[in-house]
C-alpha positions in Angstrom: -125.6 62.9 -4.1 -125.7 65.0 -7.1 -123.8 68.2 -7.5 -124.7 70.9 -10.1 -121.8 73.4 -11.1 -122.8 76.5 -13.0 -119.8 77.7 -14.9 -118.5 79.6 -17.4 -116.8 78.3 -20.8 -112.8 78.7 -20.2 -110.9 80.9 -22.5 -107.1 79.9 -21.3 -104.7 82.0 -21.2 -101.2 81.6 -22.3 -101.5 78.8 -24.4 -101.0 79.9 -27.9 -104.3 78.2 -29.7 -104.7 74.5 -27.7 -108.1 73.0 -27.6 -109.6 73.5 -24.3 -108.7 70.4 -22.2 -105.2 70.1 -23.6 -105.0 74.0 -23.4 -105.8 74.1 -19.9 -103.3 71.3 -19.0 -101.0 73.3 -20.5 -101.9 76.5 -18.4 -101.9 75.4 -15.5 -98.6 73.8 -15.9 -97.6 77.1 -17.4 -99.2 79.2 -14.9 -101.6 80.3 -17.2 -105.2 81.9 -16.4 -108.7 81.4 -17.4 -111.0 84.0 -18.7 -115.0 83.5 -18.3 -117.4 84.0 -21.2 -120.5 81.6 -22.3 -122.2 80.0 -19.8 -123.2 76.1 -19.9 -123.6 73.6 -17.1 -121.2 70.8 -16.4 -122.5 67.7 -15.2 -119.6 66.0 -13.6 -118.6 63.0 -15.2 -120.3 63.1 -18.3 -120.1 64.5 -21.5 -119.7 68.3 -21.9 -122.5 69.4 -23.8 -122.5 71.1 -26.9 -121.8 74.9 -27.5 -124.6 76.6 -29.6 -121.6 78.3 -31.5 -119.9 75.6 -33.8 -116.8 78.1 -33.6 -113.9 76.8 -31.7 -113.2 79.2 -28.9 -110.5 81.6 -28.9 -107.5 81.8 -26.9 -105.9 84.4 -26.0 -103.2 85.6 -23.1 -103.8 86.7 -19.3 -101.9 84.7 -17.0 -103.5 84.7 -14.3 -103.3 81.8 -11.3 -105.8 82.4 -9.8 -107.3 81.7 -12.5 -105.2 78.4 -12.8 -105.7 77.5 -9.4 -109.7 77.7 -10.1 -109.3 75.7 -13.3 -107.7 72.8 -11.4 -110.6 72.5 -8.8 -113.4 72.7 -11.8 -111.5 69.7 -13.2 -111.3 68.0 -10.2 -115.1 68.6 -9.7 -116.0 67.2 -12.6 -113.9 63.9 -12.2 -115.1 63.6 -8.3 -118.7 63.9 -8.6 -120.6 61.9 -11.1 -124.5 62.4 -11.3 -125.1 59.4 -9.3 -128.8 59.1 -8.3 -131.1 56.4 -5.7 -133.7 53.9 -6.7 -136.3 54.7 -4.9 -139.8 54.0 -6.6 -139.3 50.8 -8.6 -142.7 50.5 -7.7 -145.8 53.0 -7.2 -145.3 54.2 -3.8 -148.9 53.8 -1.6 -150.8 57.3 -2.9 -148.2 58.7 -5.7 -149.4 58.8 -8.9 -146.4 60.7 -10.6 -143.2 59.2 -11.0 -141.6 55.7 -12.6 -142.3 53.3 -10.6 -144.1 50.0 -11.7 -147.3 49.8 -11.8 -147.6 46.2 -9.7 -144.8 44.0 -7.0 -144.8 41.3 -9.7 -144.3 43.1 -12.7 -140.6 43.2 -14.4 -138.7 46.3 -15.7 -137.4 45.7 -19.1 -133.9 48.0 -19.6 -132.1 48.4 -22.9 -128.8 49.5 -23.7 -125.4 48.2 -24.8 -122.5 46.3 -22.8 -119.4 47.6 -24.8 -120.4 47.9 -28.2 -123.0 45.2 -28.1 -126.6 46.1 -27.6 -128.8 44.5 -25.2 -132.4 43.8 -23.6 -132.8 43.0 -19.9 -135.9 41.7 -17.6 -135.8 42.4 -14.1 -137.9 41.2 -11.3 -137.2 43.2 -8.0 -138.5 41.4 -4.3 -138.0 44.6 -2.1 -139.0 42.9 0.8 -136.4 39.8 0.3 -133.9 42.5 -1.4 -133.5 40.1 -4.1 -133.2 40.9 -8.1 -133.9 38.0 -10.6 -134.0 38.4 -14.7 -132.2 37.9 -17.5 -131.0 39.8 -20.7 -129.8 39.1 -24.1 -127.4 40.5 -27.0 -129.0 41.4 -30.3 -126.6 38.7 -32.2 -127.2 35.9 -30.1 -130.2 33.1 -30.1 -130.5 32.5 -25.7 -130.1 34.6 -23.0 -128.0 34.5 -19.3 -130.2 34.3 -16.3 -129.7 36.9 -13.9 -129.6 37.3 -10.2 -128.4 39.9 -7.4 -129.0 42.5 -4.9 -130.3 46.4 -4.6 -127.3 48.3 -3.3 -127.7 50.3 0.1 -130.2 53.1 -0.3 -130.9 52.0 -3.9 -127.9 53.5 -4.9 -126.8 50.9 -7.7 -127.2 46.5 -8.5 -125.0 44.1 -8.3 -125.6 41.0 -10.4 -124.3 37.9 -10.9 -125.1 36.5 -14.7 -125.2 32.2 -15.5 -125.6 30.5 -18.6 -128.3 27.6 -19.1 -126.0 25.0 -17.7 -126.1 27.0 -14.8 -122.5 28.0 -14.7 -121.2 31.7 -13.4 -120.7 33.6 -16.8 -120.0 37.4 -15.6 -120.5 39.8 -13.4 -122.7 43.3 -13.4 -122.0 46.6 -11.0 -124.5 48.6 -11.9 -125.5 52.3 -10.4 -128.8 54.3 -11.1 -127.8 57.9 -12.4 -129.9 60.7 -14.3 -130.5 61.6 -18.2 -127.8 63.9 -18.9 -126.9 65.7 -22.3 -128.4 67.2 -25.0 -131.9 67.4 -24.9 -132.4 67.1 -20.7 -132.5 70.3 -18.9 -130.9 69.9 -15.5 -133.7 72.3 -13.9 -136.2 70.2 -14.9 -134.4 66.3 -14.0 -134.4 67.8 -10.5 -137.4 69.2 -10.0 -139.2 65.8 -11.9 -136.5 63.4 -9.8 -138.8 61.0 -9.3 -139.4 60.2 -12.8 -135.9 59.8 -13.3 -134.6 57.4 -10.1 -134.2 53.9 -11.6 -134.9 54.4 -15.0 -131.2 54.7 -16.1 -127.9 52.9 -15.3 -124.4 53.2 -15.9 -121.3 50.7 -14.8 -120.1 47.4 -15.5 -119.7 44.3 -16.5 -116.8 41.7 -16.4 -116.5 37.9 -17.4 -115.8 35.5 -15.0 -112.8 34.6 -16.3 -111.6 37.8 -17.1 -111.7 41.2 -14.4 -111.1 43.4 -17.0 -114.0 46.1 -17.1 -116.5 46.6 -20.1 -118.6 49.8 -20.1 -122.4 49.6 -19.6 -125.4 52.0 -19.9 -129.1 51.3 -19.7 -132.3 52.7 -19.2 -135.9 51.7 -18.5 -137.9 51.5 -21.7 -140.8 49.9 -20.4 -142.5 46.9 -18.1 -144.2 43.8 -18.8 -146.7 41.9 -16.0 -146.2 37.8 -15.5 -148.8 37.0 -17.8 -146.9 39.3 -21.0 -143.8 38.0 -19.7 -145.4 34.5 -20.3 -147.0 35.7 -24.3 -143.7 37.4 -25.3 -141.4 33.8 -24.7 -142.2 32.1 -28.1 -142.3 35.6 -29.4 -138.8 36.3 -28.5 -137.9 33.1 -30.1 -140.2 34.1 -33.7 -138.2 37.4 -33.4 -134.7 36.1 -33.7 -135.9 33.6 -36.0 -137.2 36.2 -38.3 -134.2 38.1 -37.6 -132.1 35.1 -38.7 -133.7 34.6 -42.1 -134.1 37.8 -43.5 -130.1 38.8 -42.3 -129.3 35.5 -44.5 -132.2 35.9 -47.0 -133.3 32.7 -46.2 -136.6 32.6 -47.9 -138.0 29.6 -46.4 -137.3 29.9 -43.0 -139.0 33.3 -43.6 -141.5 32.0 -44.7 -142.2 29.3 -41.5 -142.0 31.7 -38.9 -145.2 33.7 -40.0 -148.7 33.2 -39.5 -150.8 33.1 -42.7 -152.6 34.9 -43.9 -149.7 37.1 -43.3 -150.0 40.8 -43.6 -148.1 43.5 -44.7 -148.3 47.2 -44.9 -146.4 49.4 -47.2 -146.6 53.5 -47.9 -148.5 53.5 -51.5 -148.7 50.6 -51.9 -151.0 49.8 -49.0 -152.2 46.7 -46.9 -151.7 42.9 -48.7 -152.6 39.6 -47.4 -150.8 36.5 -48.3 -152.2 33.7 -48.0 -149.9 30.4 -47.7 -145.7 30.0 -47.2 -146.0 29.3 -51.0 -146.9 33.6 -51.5 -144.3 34.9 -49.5 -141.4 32.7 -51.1 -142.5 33.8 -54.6 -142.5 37.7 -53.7 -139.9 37.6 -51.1 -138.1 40.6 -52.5 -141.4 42.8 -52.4 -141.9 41.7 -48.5 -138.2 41.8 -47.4 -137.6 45.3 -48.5 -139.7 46.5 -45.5 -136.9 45.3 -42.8 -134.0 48.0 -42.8 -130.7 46.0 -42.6 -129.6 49.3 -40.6 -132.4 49.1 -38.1 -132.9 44.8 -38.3 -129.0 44.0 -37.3 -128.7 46.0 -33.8 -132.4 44.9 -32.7 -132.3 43.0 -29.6 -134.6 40.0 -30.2 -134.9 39.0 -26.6 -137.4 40.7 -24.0 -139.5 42.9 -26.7 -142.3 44.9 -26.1 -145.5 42.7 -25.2 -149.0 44.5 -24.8 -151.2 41.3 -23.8 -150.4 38.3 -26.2 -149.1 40.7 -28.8 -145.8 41.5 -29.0 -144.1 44.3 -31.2 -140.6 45.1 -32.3 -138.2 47.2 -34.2 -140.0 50.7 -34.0 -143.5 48.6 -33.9 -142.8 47.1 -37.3 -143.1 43.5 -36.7 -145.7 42.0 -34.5 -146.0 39.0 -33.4 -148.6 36.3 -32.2 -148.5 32.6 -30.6 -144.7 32.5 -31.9 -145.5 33.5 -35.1 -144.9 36.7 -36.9 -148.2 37.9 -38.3 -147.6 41.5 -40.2 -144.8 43.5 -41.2 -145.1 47.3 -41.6 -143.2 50.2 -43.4 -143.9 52.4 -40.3 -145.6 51.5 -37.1 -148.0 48.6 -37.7 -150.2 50.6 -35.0 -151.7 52.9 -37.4 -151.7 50.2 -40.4 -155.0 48.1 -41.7 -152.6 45.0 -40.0 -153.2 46.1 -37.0 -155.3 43.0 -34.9 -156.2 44.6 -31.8 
């Protein structure tokens, strides 16, 4: 259930300049008070957002406890009820047209995110009849991924998955709950009255080895869905992607060079559209192709579940696409709106 509280920034009373959360410790230990001014929403258990003024606000004295005795319920408020939503429309619902569901039983959602400080891609195929999840995700810095199977929680409140390696061995373990978009940029108004849009497209829990219990953050969210048949295309692309990713991270020319198809394009902002023809080409004016892949943007990417529109699949900002295992352009922007782009 989600609870919405409509406050007022705290000024705190009798605390002699202390930033707000230590401040308000210390008034209410002190019997200080808290005075009302700007008004923001808090979203309980997450991340205040931020003040329009950059100005930290000023304290100043009237003890008050009352005040403190409202101060300690807001805190408790906030820690007590985290914006925890229900899975509801993994798939179009018979008749709705408007909300996030997918848009057939057999397609898988694709989630991406970060366990700890890793990012990561996950696939997920949910039978609602058999209440059965099956998938798998990957890590950006790793060639093979960890299979992936569980169960929808009661009322689609949250997943609990069980992850194991090729060799079939238990790995780790996922507790996963679906909450809402919260922060800068989402307006609270609008999440509710949209809810449906929102209801399994982002997760938050986590995840623990089995051989260890101890608890590593996670947060996802649904960036897209792939049918069976681009599920089948994007295998050997996945695999060219990491190979690509590989080579150019190690400036290995030739192994660069063998994961393309030829002719091989590339598309670059004045420069324009150039084909090269053979492995021979790209080894000679590696330099001029490799500048295209941002080290900054290349080393996070997740080379494992990327987006697949038929038998094309695209990565890294829609940069690199890919073909058959192969990768057959490379773009400065999106290779969309680029002379490379084989529809």
């Amino acid at each position: 259930m989600r609870f919405l509280l409509t406050m007022r920034w705290m000024r705190l009373g009798g605390c002699g300049g202390h930033r707000l959360f230590g401040g308000l410790w210390r008034c209410l230990t002190q019997g200080g008070g808290v005075t009302l001014g700007r008004k923001f929403i808090v979203r309980p258990n997450a991340s205040m957002p931020k003040s329009t003024d950059s100005r930290t606000p000023k304290i100043f004295a009237q003890p008050t406890y009352l005040g403190s005795l409202l101060g300690m319920f807001l805190l408790s408020m906030l820690y007590a009820f985290p914006a925890y939503s229900q899975c509801v429309h993994w798939y179009h619902a018979a008749g709705e047209k408007f909300n996030n569901g997918l848009d057939g039983p057999s397609n898988l959602r694709i989630f991406s995110g970060n366990v700890g400080n890793q990012q990561i891609r996950m696939s997920l195929h949910y039978d609602v009849a058999a209440n059965s999840i099956d998938g798998f995700y990957g890590y950006n810095n790793q060639p093979g991924t960890l299979t992936i199977h569980g169960k929808m929680r009661s009322s689609g409140a949250g997943m609990d998955l069980v992850e194991r390696d090729a060799q079939g061995k238990t790995t780790g373990y996922f507790s996963l709950l679906f909450t809402y978009p919260t922060g800068p940029g989402y307006d609270a108004a609008g999440v509710q009255k949209h809810v449906s849009d929102y209801d399994c497209s982002y997760v938050t829990g986590t995840w623990h080895s089995a051989s260890d219990s101890h608890p590593i953050k996670v947060k996802l969210y649904s960036s897209g869905e792939q049918t069976p048949a681009e599920q089948q295309a994007r295998e050997s692309n996945d695999e060219a992607a990491y190979k690509v990713q590989k080579a150019l991270l190690s400036n290995d020319r030739k192994e660069f060079a063998s994961a393309l198809k030829y002719p091989f394009c590339t598309s670059r902002y004045r420069v324009g559209v150039t084909w090269w023809k053979s492995p021979h080409d790209v080894i000679a004016h590696y330099k001029q192709i490799a500048i295209l892949a941002d080290p900054l943007s290349l080393r996070p990417a997740v080379p494992h579940a990327i987006e697949t529109v038929g038998k094309l699949s695209y990565w890294i900002g829609d940069t690199m696409e890919f073909e058959n295992g192969k990768m057959q352009a490379m773009c400065d922007a999106s290779c969309f709106h680029s002379e490379c782009y084989h529809p």
